[in-house]
C-alpha positions, 0 to 999 in steps of 0.5 A: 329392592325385591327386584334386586333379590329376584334378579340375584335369585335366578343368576343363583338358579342357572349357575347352580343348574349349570354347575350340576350339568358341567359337573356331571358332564365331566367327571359323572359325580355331582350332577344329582339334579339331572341323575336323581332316581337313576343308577348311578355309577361310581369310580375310586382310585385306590393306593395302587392306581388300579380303579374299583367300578361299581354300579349301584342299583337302586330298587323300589320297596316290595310290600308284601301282606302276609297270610293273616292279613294283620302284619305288613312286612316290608323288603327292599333289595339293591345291588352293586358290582365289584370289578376287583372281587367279579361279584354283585353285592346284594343288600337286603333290608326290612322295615324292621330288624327281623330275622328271616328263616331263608334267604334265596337267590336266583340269578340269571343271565338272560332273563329267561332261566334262573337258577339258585345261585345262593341259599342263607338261614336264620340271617337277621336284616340287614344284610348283604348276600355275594353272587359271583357274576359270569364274566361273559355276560353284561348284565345280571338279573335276580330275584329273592325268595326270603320264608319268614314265618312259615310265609314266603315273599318274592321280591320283586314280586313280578320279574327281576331286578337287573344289575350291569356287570 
């Protein structure tokens, strides 16, 4: 009997992993065992047939301590295009619902000169912040300066993110 259920068990195993790749290999949805911790892009059909593409691009949390030592904030940051509005999506959350003094954004791209491309006071966390894209380039890199009590965090706190338009 137990042989029966290891046997059952296994043909269970490579059909649900050959589903995932076939699935994935087709349409690019459903193969989340072969995509997990990647970006991963996403296609909807609207009314109208024209197709919205977004690539959704999953960051890592940046710890920052502040200055005293005593109090950890926590900010992590993740961004999706949008072909329709030509504009990266950036949303920002905190480990707490907090309001920050300053958000600022610095884009570039060609990873080497960044500007301030947008600048938002007194903003409670979460939110979300729109960057228009340059339409000429693939792909977009930021950064985010967020002063929250007198103290500023990077996020990253070394480089930047990268986003494909």
């Amino acid at each position: 009997m137990e042989r029966n259920i290891t046997i059952g068990l296994i043909i269970a195993f490579i059909l649900v992993v050959a589903g995932a790749f076939l699935m994935h290999k087709d349409s690019g949805n459903g193969g989340f065992l072969l995509d997990f911790l990647k970006n991963h892009t996403e296609n909807t059909t609207t009314a109208d047939n024209s197709t919205i593409n977004g690539t959704i691009n999953e960051t890592a949390t940046n710890i920052t301590d502040n200055s005293t030592g005593i109090e950890e904030i926590s900010f992590d940051a993740s961004a999706v295009y949008g072909n329709a509005t030509n504009a990266v999506l950036i949303s920002i959350n905190a480990k707490e619902n907090i309001t920050v003094d300053l958000i600022q954004v610095f884009a570039s791209f060609n990873n080497i000169n960044f500007t301030k491309v947008k600048e938002v006071s007194n903003i409670t966390l979460p939110t979300v912040v729109e960057v228009p894209a340059n339409e000429n380039a693939t792909v977009m890199y930021y950064y985010l300066d967020i002063m929250y009590n007198g103290t500023e965090y990077r996020i990253p706190s070394e480089g930047a993110y990268n986003i494909t338009t």
